[in-house]
PDB file of N, H, CA, C and O in Angstrom:
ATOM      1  N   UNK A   1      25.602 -58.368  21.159  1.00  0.00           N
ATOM      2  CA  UNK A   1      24.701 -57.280  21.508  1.00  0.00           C
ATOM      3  C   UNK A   1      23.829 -56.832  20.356  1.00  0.00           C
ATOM      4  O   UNK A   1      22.864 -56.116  20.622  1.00  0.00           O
ATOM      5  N   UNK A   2      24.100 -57.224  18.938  1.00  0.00           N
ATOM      6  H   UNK A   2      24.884 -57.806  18.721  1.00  0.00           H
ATOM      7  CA  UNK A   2      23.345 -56.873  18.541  1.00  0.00           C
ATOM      8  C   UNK A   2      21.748 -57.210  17.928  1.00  0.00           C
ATOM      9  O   UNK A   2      21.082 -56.867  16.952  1.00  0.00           O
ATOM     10  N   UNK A   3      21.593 -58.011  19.012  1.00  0.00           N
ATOM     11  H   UNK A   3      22.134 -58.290  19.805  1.00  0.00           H
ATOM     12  CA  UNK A   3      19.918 -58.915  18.323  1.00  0.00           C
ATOM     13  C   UNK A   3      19.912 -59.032  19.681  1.00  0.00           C
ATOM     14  O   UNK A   3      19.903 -60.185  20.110  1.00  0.00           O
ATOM     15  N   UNK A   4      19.915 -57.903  20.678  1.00  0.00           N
ATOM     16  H   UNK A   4      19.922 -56.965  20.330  1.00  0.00           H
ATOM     17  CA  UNK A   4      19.566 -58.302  21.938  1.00  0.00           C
ATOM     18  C   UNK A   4      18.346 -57.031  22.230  1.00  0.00           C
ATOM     19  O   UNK A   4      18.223 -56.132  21.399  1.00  0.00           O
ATOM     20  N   UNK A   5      17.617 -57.062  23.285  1.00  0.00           N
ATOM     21  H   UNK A   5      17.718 -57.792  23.961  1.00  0.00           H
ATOM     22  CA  UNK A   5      16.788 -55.753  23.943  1.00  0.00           C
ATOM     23  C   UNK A   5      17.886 -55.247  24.480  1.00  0.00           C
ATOM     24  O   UNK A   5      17.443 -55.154  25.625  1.00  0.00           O
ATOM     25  N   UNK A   6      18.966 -54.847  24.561  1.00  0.00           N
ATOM     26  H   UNK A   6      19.326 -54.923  23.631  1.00  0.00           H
ATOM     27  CA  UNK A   6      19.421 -54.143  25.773  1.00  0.00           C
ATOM     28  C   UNK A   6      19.358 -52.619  25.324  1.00  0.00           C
ATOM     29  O   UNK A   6      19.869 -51.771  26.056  1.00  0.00           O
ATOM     30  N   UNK A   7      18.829 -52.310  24.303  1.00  0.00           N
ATOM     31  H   UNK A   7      18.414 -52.999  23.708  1.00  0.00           H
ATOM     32  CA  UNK A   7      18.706 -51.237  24.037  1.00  0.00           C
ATOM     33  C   UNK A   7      17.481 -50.031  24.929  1.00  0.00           C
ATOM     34  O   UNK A   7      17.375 -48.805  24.892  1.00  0.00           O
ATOM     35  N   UNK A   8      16.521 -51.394  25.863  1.00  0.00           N
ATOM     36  H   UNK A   8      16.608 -52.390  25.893  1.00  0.00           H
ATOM     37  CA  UNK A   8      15.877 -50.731  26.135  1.00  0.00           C
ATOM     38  C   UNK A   8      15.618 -49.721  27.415  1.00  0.00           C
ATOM     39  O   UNK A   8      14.585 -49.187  27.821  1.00  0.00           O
ATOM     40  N   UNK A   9      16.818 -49.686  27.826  1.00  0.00           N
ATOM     41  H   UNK A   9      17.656 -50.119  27.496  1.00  0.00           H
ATOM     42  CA  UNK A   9      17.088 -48.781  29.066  1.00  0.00           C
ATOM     43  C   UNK A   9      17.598 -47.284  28.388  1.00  0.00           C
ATOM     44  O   UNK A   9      18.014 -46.315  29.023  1.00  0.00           O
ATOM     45  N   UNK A  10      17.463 -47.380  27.176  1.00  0.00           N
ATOM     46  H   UNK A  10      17.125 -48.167  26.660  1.00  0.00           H
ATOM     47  CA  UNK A  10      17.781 -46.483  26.399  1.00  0.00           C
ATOM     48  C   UNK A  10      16.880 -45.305  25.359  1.00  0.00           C
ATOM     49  O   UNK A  10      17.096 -44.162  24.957  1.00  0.00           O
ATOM     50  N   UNK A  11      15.850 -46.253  25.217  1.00  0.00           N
ATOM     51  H   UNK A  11      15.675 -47.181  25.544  1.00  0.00           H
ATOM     52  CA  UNK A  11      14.634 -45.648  24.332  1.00  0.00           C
ATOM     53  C   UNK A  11      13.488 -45.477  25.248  1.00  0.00           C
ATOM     54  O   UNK A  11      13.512 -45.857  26.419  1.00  0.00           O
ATOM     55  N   UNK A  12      12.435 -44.867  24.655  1.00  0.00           N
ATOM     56  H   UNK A  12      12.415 -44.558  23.704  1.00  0.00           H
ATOM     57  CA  UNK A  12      11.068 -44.494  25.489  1.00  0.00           C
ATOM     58  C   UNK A  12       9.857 -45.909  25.830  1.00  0.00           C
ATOM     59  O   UNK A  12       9.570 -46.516  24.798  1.00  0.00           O
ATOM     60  N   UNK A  13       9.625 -46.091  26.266  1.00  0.00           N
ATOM     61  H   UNK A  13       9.858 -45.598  27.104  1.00  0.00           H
ATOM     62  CA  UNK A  13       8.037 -47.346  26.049  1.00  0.00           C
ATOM     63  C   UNK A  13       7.931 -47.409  24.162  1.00  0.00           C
ATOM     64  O   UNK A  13       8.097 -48.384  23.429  1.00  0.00           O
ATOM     65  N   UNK A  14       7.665 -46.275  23.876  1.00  0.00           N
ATOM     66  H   UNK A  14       7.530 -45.482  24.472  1.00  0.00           H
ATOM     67  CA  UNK A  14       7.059 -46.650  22.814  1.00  0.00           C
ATOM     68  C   UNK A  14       8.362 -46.024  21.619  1.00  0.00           C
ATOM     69  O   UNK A  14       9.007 -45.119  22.149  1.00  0.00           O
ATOM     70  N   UNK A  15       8.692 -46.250  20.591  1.00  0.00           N
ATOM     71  H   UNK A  15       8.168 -46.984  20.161  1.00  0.00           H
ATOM     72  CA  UNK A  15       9.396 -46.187  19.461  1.00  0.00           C
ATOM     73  C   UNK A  15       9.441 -46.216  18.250  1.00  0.00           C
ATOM     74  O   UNK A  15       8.804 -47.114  17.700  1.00  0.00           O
ATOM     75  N   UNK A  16      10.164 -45.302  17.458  1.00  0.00           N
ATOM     76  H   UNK A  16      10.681 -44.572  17.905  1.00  0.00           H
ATOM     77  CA  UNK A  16      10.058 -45.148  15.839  1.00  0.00           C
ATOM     78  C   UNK A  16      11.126 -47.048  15.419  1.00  0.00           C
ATOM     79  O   UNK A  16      11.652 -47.935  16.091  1.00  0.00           O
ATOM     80  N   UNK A  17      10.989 -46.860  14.512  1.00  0.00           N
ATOM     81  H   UNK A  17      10.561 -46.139  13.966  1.00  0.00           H
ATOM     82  CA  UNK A  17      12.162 -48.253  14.052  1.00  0.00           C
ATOM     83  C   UNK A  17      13.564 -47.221  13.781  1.00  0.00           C
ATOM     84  O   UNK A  17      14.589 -47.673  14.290  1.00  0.00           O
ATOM     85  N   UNK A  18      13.683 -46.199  13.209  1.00  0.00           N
ATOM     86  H   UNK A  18      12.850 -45.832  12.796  1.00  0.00           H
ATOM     87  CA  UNK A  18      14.324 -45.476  13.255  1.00  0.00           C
ATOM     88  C   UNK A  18      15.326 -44.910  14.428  1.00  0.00           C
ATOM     89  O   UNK A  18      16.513 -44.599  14.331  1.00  0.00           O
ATOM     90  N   UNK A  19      14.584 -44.885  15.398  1.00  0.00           N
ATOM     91  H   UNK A  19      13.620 -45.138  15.477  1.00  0.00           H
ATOM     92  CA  UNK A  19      15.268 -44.676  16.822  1.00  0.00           C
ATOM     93  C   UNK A  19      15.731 -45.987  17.443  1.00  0.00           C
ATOM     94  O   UNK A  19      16.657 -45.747  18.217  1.00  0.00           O
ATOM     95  N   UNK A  20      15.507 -46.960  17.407  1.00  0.00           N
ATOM     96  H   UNK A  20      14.754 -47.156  16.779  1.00  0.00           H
ATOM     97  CA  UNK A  20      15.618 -48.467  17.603  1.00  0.00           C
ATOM     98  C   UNK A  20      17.411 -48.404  16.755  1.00  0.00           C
ATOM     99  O   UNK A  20      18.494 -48.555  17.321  1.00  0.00           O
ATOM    100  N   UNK A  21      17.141 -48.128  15.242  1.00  0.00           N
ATOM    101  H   UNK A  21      16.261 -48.005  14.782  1.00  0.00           H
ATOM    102  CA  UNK A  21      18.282 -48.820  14.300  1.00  0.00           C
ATOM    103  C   UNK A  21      19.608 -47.946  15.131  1.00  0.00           C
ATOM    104  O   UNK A  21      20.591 -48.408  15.710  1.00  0.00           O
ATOM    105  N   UNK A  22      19.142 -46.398  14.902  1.00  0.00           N
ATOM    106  H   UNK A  22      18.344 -46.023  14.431  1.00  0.00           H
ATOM    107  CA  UNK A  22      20.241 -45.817  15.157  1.00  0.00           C
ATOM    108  C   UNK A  22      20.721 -45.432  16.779  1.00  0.00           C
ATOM    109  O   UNK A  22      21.577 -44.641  17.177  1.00  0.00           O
ATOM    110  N   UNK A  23      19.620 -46.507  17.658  1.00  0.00           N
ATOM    111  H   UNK A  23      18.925 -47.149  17.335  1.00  0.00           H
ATOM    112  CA  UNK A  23      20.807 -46.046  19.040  1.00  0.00           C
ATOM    113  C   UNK A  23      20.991 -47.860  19.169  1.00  0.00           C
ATOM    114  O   UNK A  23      20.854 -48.044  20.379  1.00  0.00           O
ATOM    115  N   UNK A  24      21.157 -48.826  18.711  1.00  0.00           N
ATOM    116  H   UNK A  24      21.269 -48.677  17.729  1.00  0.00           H
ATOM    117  CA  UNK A  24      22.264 -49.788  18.181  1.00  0.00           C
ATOM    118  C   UNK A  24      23.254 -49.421  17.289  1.00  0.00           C
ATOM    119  O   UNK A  24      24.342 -49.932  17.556  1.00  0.00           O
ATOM    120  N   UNK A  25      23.229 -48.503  16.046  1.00  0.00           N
ATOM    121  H   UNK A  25      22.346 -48.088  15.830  1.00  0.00           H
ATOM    122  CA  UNK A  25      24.612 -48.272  15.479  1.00  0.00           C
ATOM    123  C   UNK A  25      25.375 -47.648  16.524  1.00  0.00           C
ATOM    124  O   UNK A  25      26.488 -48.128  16.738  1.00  0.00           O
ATOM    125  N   UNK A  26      24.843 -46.280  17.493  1.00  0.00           N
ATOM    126  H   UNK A  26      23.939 -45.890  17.319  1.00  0.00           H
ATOM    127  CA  UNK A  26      25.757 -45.874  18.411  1.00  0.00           C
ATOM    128  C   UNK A  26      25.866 -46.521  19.391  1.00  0.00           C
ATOM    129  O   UNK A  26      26.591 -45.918  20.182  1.00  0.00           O
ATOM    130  N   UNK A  27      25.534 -47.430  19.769  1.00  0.00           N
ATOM    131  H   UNK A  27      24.945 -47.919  19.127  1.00  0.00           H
ATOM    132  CA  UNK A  27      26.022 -48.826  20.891  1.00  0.00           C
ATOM    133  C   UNK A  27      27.565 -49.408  19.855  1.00  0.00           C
ATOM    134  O   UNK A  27      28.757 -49.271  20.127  1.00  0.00           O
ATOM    135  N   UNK A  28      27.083 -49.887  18.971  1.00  0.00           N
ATOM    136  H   UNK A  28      26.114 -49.998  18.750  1.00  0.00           H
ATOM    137  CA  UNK A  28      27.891 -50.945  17.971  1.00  0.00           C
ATOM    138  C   UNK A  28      28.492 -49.973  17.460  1.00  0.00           C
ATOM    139  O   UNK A  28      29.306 -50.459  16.675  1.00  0.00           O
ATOM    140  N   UNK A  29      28.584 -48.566  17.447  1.00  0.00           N
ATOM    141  H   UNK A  29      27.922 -48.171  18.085  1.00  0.00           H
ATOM    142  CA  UNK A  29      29.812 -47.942  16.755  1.00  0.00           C
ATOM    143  C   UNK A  29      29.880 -48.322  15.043  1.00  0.00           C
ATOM    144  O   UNK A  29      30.833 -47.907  14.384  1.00  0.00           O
ATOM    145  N   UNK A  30      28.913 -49.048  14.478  1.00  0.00           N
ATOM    146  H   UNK A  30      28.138 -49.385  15.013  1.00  0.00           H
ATOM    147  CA  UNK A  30      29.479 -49.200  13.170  1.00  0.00           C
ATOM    148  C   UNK A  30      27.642 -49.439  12.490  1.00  0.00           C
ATOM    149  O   UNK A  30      26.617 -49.820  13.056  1.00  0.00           O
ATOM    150  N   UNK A  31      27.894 -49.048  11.212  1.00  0.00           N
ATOM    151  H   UNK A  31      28.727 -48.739  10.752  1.00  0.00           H
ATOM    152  CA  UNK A  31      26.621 -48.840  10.449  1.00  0.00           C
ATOM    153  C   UNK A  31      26.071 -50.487  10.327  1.00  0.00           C
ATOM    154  O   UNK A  31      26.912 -51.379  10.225  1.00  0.00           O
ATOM    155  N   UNK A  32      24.626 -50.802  10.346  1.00  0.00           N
ATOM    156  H   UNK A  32      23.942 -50.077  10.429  1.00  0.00           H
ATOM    157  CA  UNK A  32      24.016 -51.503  10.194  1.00  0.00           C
ATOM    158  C   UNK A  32      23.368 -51.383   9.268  1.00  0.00           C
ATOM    159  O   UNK A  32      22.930 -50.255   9.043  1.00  0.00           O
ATOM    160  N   UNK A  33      22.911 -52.900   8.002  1.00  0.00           N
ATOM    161  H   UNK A  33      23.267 -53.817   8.185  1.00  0.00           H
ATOM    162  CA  UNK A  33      22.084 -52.733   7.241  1.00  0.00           C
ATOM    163  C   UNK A  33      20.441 -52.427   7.636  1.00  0.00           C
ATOM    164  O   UNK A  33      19.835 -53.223   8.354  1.00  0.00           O
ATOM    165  N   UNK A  34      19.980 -51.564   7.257  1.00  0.00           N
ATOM    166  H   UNK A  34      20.471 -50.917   6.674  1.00  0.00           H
ATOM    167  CA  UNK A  34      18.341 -51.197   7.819  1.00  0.00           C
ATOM    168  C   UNK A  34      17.581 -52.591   7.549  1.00  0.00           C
ATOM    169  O   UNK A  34      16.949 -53.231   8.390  1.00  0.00           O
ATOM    170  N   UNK A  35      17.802 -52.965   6.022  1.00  0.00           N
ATOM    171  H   UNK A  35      18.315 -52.445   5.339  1.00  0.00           H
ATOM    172  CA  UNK A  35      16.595 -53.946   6.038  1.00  0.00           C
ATOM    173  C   UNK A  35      17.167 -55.618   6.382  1.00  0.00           C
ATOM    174  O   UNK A  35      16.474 -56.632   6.308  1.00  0.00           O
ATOM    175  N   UNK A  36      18.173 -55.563   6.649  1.00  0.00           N
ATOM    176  H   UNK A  36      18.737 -54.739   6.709  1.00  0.00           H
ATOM    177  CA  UNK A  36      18.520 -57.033   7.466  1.00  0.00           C
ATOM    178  C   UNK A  36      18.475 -56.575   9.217  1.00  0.00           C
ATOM    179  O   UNK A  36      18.520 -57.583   9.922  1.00  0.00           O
ATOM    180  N   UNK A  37      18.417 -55.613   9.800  1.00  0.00           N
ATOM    181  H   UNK A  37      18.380 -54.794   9.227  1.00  0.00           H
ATOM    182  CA  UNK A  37      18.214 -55.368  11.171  1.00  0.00           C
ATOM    183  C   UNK A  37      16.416 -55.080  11.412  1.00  0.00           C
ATOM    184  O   UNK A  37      15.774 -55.116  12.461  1.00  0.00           O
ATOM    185  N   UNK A  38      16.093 -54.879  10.426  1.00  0.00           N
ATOM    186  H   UNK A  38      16.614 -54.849   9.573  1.00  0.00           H
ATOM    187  CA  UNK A  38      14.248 -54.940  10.787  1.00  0.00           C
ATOM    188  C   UNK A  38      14.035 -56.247  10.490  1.00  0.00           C
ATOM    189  O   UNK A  38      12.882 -56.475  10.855  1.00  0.00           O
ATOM    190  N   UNK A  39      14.479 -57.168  10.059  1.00  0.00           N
ATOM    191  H   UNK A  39      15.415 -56.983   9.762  1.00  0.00           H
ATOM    192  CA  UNK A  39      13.599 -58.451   9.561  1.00  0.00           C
ATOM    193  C   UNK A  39      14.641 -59.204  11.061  1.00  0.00           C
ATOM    194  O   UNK A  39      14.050 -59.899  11.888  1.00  0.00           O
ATOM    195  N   UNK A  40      15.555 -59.038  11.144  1.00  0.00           N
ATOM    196  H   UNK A  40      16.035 -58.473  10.473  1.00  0.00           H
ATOM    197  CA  UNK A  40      15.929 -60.224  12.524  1.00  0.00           C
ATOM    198  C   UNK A  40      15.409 -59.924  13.655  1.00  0.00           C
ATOM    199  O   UNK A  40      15.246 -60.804  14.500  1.00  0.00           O
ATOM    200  N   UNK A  41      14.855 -57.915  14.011  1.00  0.00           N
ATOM    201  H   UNK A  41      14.987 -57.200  13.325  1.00  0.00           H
ATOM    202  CA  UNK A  41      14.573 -57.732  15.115  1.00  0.00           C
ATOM    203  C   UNK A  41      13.229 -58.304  15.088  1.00  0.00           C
ATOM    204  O   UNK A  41      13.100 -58.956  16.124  1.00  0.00           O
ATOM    205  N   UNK A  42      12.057 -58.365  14.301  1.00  0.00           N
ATOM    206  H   UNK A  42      12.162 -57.835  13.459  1.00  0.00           H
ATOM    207  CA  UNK A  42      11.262 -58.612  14.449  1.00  0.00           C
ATOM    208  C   UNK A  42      10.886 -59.977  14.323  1.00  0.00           C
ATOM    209  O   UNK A  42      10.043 -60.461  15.079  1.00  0.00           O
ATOM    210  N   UNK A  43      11.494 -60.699  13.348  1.00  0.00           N
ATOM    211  H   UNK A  43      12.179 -60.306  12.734  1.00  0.00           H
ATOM    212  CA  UNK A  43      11.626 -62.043  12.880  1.00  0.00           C
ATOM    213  C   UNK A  43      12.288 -62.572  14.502  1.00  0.00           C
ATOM    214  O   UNK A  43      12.028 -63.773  14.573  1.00  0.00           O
ATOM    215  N   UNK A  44      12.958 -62.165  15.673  1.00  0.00           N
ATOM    216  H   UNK A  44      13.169 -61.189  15.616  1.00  0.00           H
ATOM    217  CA  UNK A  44      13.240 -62.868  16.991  1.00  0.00           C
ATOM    218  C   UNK A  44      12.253 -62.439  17.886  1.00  0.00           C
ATOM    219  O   UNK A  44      12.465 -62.584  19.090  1.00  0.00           O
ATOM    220  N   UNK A  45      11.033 -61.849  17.430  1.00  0.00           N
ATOM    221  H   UNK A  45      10.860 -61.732  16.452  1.00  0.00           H
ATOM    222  CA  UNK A  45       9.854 -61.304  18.833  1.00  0.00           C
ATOM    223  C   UNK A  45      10.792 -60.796  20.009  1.00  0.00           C
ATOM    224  O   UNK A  45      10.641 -61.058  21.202  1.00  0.00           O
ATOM    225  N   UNK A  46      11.943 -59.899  19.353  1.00  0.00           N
ATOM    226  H   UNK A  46      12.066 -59.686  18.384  1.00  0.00           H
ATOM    227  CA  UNK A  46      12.416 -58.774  20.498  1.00  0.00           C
ATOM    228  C   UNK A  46      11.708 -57.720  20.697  1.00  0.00           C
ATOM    229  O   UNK A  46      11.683 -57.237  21.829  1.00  0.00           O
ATOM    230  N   UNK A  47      10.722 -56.926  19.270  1.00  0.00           N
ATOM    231  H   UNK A  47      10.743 -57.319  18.350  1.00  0.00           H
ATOM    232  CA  UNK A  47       9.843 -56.019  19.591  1.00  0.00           C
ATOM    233  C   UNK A  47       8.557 -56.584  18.851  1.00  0.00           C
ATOM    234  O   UNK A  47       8.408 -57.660  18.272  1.00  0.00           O
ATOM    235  N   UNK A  48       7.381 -55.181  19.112  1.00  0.00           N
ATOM    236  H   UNK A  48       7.503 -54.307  19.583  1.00  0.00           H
ATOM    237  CA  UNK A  48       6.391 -55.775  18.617  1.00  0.00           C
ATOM    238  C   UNK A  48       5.884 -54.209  18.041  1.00  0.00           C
ATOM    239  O   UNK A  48       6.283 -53.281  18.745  1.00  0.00           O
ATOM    240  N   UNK A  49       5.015 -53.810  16.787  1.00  0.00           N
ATOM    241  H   UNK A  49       4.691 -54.564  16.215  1.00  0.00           H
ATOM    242  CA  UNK A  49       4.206 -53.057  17.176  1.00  0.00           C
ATOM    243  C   UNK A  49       3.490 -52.807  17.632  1.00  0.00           C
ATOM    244  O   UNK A  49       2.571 -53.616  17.760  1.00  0.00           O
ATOM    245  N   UNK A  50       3.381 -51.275  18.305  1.00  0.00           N
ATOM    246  H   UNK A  50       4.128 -50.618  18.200  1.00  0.00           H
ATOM    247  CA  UNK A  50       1.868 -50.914  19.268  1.00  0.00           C
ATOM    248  C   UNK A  50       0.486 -50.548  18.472  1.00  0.00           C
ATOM    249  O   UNK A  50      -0.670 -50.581  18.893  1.00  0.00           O
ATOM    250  N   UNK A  51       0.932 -50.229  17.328  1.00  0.00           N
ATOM    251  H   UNK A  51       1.871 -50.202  16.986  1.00  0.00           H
ATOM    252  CA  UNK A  51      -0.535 -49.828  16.405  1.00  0.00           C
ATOM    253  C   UNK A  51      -0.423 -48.483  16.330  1.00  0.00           C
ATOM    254  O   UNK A  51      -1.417 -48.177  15.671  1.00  0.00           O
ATOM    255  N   UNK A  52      -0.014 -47.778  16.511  1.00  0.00           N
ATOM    256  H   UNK A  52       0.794 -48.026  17.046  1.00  0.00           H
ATOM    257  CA  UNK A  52       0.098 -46.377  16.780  1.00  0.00           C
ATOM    258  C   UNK A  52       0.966 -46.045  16.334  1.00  0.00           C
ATOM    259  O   UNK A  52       1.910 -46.821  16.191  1.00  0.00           O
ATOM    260  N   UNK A  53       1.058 -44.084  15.707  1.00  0.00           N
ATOM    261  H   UNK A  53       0.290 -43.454  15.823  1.00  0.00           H
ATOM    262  CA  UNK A  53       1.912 -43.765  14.916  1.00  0.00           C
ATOM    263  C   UNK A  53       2.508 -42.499  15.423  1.00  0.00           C
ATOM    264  O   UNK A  53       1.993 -42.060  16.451  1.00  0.00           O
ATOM    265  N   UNK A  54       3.636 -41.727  14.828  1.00  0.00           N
ATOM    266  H   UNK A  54       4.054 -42.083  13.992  1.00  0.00           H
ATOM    267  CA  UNK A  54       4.114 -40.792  15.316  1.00  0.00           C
ATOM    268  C   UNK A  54       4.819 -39.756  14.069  1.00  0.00           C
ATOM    269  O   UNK A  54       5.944 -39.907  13.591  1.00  0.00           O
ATOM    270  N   UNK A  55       3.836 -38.693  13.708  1.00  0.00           N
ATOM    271  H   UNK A  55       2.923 -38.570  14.097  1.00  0.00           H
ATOM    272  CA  UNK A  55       4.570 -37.861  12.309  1.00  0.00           C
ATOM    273  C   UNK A  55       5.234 -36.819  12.668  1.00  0.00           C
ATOM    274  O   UNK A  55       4.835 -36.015  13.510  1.00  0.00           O
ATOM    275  N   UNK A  56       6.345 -36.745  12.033  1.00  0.00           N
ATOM    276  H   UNK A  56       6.670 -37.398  11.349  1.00  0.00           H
ATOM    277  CA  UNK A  56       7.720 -36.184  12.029  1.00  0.00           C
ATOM    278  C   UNK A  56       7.337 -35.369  10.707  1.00  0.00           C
ATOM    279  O   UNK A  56       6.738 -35.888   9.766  1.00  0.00           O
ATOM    280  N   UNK A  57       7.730 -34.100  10.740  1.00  0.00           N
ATOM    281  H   UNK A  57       8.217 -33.678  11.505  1.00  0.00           H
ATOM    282  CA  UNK A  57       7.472 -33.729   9.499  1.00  0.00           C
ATOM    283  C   UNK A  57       6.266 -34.014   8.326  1.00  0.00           C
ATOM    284  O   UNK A  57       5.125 -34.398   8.582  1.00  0.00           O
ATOM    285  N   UNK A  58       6.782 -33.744   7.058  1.00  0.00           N
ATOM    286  H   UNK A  58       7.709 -33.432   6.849  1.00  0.00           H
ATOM    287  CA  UNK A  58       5.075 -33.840   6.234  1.00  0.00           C
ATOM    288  C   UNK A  58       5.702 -35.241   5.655  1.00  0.00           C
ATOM    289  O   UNK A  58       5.496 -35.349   4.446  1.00  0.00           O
ATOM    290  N   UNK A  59       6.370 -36.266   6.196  1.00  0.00           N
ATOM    291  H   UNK A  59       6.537 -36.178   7.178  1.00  0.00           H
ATOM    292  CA  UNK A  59       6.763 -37.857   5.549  1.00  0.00           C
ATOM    293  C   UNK A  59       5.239 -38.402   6.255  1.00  0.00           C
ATOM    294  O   UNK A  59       4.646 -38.038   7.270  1.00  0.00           O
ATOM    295  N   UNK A  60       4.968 -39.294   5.359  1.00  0.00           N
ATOM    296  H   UNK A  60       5.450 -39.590   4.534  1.00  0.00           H
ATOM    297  CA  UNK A  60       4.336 -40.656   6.353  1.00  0.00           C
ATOM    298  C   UNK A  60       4.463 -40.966   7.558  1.00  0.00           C
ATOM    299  O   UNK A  60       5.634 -41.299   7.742  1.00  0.00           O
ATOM    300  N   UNK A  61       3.615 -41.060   8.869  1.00  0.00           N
ATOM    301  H   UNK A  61       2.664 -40.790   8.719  1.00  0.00           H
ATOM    302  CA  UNK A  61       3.877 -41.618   9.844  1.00  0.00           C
ATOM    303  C   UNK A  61       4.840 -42.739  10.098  1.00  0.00           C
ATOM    304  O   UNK A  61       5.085 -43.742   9.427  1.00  0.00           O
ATOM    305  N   UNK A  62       5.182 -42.436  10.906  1.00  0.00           N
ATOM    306  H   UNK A  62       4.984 -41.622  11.451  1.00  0.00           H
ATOM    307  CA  UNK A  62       6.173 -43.865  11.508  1.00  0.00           C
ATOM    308  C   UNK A  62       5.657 -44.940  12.331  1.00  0.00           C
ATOM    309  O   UNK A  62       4.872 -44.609  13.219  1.00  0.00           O
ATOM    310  N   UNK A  63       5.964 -46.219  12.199  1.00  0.00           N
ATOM    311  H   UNK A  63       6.602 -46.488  11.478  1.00  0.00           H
ATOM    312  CA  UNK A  63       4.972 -46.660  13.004  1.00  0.00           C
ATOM    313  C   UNK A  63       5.921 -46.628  14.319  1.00  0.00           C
ATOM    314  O   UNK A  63       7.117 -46.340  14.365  1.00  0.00           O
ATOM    315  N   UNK A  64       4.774 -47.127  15.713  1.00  0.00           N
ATOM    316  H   UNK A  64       3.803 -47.361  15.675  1.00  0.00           H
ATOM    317  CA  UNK A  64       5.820 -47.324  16.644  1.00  0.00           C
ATOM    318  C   UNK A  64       5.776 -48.598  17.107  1.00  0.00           C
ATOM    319  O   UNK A  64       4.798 -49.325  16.930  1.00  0.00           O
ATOM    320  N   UNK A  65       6.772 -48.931  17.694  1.00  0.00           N
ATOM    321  H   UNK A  65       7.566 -48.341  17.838  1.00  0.00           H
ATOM    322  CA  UNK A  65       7.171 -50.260  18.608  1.00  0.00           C
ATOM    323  C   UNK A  65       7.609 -50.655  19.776  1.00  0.00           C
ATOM    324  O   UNK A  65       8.598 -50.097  20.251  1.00  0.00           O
ATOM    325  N   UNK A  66       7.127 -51.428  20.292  1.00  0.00           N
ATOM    326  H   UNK A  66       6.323 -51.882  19.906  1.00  0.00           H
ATOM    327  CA  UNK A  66       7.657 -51.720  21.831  1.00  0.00           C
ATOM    328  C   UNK A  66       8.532 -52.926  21.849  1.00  0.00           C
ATOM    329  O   UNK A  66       8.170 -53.909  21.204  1.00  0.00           O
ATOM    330  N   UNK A  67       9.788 -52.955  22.608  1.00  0.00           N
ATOM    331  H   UNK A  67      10.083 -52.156  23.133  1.00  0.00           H
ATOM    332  CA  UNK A  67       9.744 -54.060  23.368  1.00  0.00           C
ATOM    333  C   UNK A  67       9.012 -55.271  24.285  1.00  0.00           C
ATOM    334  O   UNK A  67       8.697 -55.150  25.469  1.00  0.00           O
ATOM    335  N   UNK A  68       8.813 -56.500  23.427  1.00  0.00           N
ATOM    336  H   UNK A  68       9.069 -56.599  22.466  1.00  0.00           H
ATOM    337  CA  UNK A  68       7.983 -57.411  23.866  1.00  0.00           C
ATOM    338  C   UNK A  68       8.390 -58.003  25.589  1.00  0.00           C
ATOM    339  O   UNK A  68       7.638 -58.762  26.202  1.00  0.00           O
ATOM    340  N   UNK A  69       9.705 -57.474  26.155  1.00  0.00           N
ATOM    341  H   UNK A  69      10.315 -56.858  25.657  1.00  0.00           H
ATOM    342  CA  UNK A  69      10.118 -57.799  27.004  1.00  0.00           C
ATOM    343  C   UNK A  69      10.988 -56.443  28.039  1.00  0.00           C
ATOM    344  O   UNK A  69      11.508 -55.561  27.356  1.00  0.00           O
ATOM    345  N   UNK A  70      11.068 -56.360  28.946  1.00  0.00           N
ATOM    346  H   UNK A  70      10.646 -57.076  29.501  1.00  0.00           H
ATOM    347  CA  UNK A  70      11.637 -54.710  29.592  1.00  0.00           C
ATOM    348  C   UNK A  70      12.974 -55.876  29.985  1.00  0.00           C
ATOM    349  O   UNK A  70      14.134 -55.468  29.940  1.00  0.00           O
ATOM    350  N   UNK A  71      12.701 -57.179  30.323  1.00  0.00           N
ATOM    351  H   UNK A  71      11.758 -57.511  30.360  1.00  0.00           H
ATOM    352  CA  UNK A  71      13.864 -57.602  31.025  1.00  0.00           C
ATOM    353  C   UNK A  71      15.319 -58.344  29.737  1.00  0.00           C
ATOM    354  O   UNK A  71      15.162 -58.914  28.657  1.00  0.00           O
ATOM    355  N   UNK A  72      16.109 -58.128  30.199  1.00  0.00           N
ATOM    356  H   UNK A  72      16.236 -57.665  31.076  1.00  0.00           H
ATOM    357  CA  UNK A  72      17.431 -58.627  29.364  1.00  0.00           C
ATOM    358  C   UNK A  72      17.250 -59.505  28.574  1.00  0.00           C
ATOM    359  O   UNK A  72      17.019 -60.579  29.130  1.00  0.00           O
ATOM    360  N   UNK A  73      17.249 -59.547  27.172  1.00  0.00           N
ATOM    361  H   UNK A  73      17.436 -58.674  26.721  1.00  0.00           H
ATOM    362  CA  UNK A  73      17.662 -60.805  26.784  1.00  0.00           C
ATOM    363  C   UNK A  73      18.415 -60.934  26.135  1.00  0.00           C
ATOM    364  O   UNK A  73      18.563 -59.939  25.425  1.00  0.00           O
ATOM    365  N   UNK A  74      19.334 -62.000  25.863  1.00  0.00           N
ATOM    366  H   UNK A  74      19.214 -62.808  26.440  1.00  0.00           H
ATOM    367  CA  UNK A  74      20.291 -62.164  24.904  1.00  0.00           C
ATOM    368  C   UNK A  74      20.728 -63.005  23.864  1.00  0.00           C
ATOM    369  O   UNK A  74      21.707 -63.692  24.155  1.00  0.00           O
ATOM    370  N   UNK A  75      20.186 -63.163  22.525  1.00  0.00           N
ATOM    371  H   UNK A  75      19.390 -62.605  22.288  1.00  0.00           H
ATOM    372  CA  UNK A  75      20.335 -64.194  21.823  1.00  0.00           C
ATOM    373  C   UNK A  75      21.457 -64.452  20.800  1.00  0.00           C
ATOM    374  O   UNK A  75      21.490 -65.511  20.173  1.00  0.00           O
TER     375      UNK A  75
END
């Protein structure tokens, strides 16, 4: 489950990477490395960015991301 979309019955259309990492740790119950879970999710075209951003506070925008697929996959 964890290099799969099934997360996406779970998140909005559109997404922080942030919201992505941490509703897989609470699926998987156990901490994930951030920068080895952004390079496989994206490095498998499970998501994509939309171009568009979303600011939280006075940090840098976040970018957001979609799922390249709504239907199951599992690799």
């Amino acid at each position: 489950l964890e290099y799969t979309n099934i997360a996406y019955g779970l998140l909005p259309e559109q997404f922080t990477f942030r919201d992505l990492h941490e509703t897989y740790e609470a699926i998987l119950r156990k901490p994930l490395d951030r920068r080895n879970f952004r390079k496989r999710m994206l490095s498998m075209g499970i998501i994509e960015a939309t171009g568009g951003t979303r600011r939280e506070g006075a940090h840098r925008p976040a970018k957001l991301y979609r799922f390249t697929s709504r239907e199951p996959v599992f690799l």
